[in-house]
N, C-alpha and C positions, 0 to 999 in steps of 0.2 A: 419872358418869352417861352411859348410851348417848345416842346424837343420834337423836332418835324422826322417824320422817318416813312417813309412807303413800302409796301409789302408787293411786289409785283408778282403778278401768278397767272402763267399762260401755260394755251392751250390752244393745239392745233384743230380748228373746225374745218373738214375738209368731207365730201360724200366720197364714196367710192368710186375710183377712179376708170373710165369709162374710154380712156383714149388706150386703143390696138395696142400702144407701145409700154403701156404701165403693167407688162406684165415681163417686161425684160428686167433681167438680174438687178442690172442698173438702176435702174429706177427702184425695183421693191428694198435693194441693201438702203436708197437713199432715204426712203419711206420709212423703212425702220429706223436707221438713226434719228430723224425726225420727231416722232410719232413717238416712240417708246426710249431714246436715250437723252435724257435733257440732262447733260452732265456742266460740269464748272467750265468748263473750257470753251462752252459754247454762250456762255454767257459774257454780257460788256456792261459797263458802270453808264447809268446815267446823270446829266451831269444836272442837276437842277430844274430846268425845267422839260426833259425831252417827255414827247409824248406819240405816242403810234401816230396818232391824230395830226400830227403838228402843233395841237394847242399846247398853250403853258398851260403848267400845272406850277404854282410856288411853293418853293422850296421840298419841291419831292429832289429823293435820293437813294438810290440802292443799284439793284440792277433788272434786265433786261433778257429775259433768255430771246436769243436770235434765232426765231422758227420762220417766219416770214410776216409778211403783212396783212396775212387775216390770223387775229389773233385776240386771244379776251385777255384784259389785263383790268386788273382789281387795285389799284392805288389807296391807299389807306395812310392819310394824316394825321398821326395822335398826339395829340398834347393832354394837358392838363383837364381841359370838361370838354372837346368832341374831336369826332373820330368823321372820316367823309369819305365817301365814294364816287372815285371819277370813270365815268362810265367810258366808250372808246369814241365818242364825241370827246371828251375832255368837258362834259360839265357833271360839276360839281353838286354833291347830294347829300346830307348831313343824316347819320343815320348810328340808330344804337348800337353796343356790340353784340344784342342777340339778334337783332338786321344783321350786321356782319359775320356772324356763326352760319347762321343761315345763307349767306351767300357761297362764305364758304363751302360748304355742303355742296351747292348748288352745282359752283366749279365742278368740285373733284367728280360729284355723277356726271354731269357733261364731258368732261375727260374720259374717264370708264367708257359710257356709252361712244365714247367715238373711236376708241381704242377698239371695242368688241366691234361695233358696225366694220370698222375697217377688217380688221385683223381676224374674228371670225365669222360673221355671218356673210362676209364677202370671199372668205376661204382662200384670204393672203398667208394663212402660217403654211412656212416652208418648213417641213419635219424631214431631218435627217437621223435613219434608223441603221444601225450597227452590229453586226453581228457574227460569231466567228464561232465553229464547232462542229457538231455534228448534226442531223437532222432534226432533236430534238431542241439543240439551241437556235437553230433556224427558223423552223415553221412557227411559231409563234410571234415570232420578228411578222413574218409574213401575214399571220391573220392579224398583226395591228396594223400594216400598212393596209390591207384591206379598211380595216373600218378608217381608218383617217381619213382614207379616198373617198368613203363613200360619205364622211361628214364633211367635204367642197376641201379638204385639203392637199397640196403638193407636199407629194410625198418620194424620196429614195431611201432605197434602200439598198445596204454595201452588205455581200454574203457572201461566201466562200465558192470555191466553182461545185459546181454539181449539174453535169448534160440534163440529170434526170427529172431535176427540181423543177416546178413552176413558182416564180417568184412573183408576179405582172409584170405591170408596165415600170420602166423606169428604175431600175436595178444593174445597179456595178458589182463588179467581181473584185475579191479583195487580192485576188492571183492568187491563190493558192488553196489546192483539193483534199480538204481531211480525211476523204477516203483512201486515197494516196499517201497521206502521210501518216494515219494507220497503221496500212502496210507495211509502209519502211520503216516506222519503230517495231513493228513485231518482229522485224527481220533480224534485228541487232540486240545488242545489250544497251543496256537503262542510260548508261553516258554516253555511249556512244551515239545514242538514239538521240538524246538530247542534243548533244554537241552539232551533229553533222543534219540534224533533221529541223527539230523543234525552233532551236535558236535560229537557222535562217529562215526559217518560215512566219514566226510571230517578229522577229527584224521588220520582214515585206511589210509583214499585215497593218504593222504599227506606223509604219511609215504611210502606205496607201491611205489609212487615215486620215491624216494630217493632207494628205493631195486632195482627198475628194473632200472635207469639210471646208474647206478653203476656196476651193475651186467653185461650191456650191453656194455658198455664204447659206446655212440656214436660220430661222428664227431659233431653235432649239435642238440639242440633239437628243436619242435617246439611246442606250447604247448597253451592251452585254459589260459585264464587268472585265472581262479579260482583253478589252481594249485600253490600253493603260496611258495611248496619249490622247483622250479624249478630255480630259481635263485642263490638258495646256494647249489644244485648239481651241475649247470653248471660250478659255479663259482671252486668248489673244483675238477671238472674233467677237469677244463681249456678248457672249450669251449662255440661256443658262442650257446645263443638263442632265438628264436623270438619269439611272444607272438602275437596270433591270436585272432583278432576282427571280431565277427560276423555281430556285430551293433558297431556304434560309441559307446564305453564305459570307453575307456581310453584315448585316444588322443583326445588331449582338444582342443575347438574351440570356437570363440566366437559368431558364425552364427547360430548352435543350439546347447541345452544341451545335457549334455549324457544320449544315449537311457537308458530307465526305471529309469532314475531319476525324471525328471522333465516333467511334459505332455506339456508344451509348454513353447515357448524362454521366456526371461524375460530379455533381453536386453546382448551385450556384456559383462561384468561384472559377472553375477551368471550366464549367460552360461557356460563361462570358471571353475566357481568353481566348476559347477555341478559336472565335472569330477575328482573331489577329492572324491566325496562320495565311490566312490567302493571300492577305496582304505581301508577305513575304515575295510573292511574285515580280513587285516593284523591284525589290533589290536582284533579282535572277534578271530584267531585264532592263538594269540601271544605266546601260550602254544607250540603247535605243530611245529610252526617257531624254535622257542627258542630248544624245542629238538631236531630239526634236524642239528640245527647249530652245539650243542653241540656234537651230533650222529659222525658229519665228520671235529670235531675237530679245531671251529673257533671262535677264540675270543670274548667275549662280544661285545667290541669294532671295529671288524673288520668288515668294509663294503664288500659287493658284487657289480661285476660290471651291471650297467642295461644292459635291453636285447639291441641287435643289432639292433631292430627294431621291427613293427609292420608287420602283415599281414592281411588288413584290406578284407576281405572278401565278397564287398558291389559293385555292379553293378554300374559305373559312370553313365548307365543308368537310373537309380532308385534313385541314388543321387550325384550330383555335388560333385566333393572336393571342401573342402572348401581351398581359398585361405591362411588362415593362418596354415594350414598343414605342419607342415616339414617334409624334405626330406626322414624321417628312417621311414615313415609312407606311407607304400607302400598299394596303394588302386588297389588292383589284379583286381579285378571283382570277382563273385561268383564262387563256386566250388561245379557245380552242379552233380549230381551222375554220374554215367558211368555204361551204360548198360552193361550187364555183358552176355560174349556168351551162345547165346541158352537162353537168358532168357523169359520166355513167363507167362503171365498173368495167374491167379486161371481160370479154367473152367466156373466158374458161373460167374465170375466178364468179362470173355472174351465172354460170352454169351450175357450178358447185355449190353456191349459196342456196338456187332455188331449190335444190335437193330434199326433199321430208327429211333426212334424219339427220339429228345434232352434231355439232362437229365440234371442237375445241381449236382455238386460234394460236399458234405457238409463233414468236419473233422475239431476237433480241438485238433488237437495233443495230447500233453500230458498234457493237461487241464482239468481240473476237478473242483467240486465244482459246489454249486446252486444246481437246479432243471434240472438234466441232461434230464429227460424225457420229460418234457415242454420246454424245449429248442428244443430237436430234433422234437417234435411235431409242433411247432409254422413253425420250418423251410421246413418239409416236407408238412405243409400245403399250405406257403406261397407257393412252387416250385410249387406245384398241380394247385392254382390258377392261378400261371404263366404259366400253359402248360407245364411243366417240369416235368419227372420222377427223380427220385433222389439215387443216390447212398450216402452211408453214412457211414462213417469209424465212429466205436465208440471211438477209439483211446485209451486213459487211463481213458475213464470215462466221458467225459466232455459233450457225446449225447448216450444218451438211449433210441430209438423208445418205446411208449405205443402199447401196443400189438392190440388197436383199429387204428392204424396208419397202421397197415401191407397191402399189396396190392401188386397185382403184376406189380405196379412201382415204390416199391421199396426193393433198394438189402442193407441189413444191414451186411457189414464184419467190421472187427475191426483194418485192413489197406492194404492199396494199395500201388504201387511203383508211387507217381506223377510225375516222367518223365514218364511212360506210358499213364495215364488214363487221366490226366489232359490237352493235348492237344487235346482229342475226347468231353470236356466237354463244355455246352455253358456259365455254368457260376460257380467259384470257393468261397462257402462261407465257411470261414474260419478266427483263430484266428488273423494271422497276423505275425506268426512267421517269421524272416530272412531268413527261409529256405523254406517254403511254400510260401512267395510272389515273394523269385527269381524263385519259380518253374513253379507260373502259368503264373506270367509275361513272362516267356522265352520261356511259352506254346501256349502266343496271345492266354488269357483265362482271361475274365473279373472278378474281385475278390469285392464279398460283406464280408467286415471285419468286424467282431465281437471279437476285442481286451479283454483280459482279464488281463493279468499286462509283466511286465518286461519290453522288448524292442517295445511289441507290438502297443502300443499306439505311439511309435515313427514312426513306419511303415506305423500305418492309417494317422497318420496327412502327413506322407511326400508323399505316394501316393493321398492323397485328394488334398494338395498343386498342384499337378503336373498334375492333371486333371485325372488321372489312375481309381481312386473310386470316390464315393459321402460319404457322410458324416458316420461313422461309426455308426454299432449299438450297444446296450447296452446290453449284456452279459443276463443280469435278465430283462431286457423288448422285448423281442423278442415278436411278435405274427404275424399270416400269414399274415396280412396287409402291415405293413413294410417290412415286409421280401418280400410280392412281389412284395412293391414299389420299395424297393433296388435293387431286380435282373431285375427289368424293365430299372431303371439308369444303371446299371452293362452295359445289354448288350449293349445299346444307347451310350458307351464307346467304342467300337471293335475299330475302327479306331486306337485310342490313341494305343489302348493297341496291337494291329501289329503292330504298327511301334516301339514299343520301344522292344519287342520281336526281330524285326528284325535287330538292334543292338544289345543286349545282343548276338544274333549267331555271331554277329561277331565279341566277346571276347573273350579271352584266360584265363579265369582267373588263371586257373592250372598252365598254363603255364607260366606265370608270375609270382604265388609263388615257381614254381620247380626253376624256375632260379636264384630268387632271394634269395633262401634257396640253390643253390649252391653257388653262391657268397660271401654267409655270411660265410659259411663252407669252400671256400676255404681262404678267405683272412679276415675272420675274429676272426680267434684265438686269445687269448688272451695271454699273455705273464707271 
């Protein structure tokens, strides 16, 4: 007697769903279980002859996933010399196994295709985006949530407070203002600041986490690294999520260290280590980890799956991958803002732009500390020497014009949109943030860097390697000398710095993480 055995393989055929009410949570959480999680526990034994059909099939045996009653089911009897196909009539069709390769095929594209019709040309992925910092770890959140909206997707986005910010539609506050908490660690000393500042404030952040991924149920998250329980939300909502690099900071390489670890290579060896140190952060906030584990009911001992991958956020223009890269380390390009319709420039700041003669652009984001007034003094003197009028974002502190510095060439606001102003500019001096040097680079705007800490010093040494800048200045040694030596180097770079501008246009960065953040969502649930 043959050895009877059945291969049962289903698949939900369903069009997109067209009734008012399938657009409620409800229904889309049940849709996704459905449609994309077909795990062991939703499966039953069949017992001999069952069949969707009601027809007997003899001697089938295996099992059933229970999606509902429209459904393709592929039965397969092998013995000894044939193999049969019961169709969802329940008759019976005697067929080769490269007929049966072939069907299979068949399935899985029908599967796929019904997954993508549903999930994205019907614009069901729910994308939940994460983010915590200062402006330049924000806006970039933001210009992906632009393009997902505009490829049919539901999109939130959770970001710090900021009155001043425009985030669109559909954005939660994480409770708490990094500009404000800026402030109050400058105010104090390094533990103390930590103690009474930092620790209640990423406590909140990590917690509000865990409320809004939950509360939202989405298909995927995408999230900044310094969200640290987004791995045991993901993992307890069974979905997957990617983890966004601004600068190299997690994905290890042994060609250079991880940004704001280390200020220069130090050989294959402690390059690679470098990139354990952030990690570290887990153990500073092992308290918060540990409740939320507990909060969504997960054992001491039970691990989380890692994220699906990286979205590394960094211009191949501006920096090579590095060859020891793996593949879940996806290097988009940048995700620079998206002008926003009808958006048009402050009156004064669009007065001073249409002006004939050249000006230089000075901000340093959300840097602070030192002698902010001698700073912006050193730098509006050096531009004057250079023939340059100057505009000057005071940003959170970090440049303060002396009231003997005023003139009218120059305009002191406290910030601008750099996709608009910084392509009218002859020359960008600034700290060096990931977001400010993809802006003026993309602007073919020569940038004089004045680093202050984190990834910045990663950014002067890899645009000075590459011929972009000259050598950086010192934060606390500025005076109009250097500073108009530096923007005399600066602009003696144009050349360099158009031609790498005129690749960076020909990136897609958005569009390389919208795709690869549908991808993950559709085919990469977790089971």
């Amino acid at each position: 007697m043959p050895v009877e055995r059945q291969v049962s393989l289903c698949a939900r055929r369903e069009a997109a769903p067209q009734e008012a009410n399938a657009g409620s949570r409800g229904a889309r959480g049940e849709n996704r279980q459905r449609l994309l999680k077909v795990s062991s526990r939703r499966c039953r034994p069949i017992a001999g002859d069952a069949h969707p059909s009601g027809k007997v099939i003899p001697g089938a045996s295996g099992s059933l996933v229970d999606i509902d009653a429209d459904r393709i089911r592929l039965a397969v009897a092998t013995g000894g010399h044939h193999a049969s196909h019961f169709d969802r009539a329940g008759r019976e069709y005697p067929i080769t196994w490269p007929v049966l390769a072939a069907l299979l095929c068949r399935f899985f594209k029908r599967r796929a295709a019904t997954v993508i019709g549903r999930r994205v040309l019907d614009s069901q992925l729910r994308v939940l985006l994460l983010t915590a910092g200062s402006r330049g770890d924000v806006e970039p959140f933001v210009s992906l949530a632009s393009a997902l909206r505009g490829a049919g997707h539901a999109v939130r986005i959770c970001v710090p407070d900021d009155p001043d910010a425009e985030y669109g539609p559909d954005h939660v506050s994480l409770g708490v203002s990094f500009s404000a908490l800026a402030l109050a660690v400058s105010e104090v000393g390094a533990m103390r600041a930590y103690r009474e500042h930092i620790v209640p404030a990423m406590s909140k952040i990590l917690s509000r986490v865990v409320d809004e991924a939950t509360a939202w149920q989405p298909d995927v998250i995408v999230s900044h690294p310094k969200l640290l329980t987004v791995p045991i939300v993901a993992e307890r909502l069974r979905i997957p999520y990617l983890t966004v690099e601004l600068a190299p900071v997690l994905t290890a390489t042994a060609e250079f260290p991880a940004a704001g670890v280390l200020r220069r290579s130090y050989g294959p060896v402690l390059n690679r280590l470098s990139y354990r140190i952030p990690a570290l952060g887990e153990r500073m906030f092992a308290t918060d980890i540990r409740a939320a584990r507990q909060r969504l009911g997960f054992a001491r001992s039970q691990r989380v799956s890692p994220s699906a991958g990286s979205l590394i956020a960094v211009s191949p223009s501006l920096l090579a991958r590095p060859l020891d890269w793996p593949a879940k380390a996806n290097m988009t390009g940048d995700w620079p803002r998206q002008p926003h319709p009808g958006e048009v420039l402050d009156a004064e700041v669009s007065e001073f732009l249409s002006a004939p003669a050249p000006f230089a652009y000075a901000g340093f984001g959300s840097m602070r500390g030192g002698d902010p007034a001698s700073r912006a003094e050193a730098i509006i003197e050096g531009a004057r020497k250079a023939g340059l009028r100057v505009l000057l974002a005071t940003g959170w502190g970090g440049l303060e014009p002396p009231r003997r510095c005023v003139g009218r060439d120059l305009l002191t606001v406290s910030s601008v949109p750099h996709h608009l102003v910084l392509p009218e500019a002859s020359v960008a001096i600034h700290h060096g943030g990931a977001g400010t040097v993809h802006a003026a680079s993309r602007a073919g705007t020569p940038s004089v860097l004045v680093p202050f800490l984190g990834d910045q010093p990663f950014w002067a040494r890899t645009l000075q390697r590459s011929g972009l800048t000259g050598k950086p200045l010192h934060r606390d040694r500025l005076s109009s000398q250097n500073v108009r030596a530096a923007i005399a180097d600066a602009v003696g770079r144009q050349t360099a710095v158009h031609s790498v501008a005129e690749r960076m246009w020909t990136e897609d960065g958005l569009g390389v993480a919208v795709a690869e953040i549908v991808r993950v969502a559709v085919g990469g649930t977790r089971r």
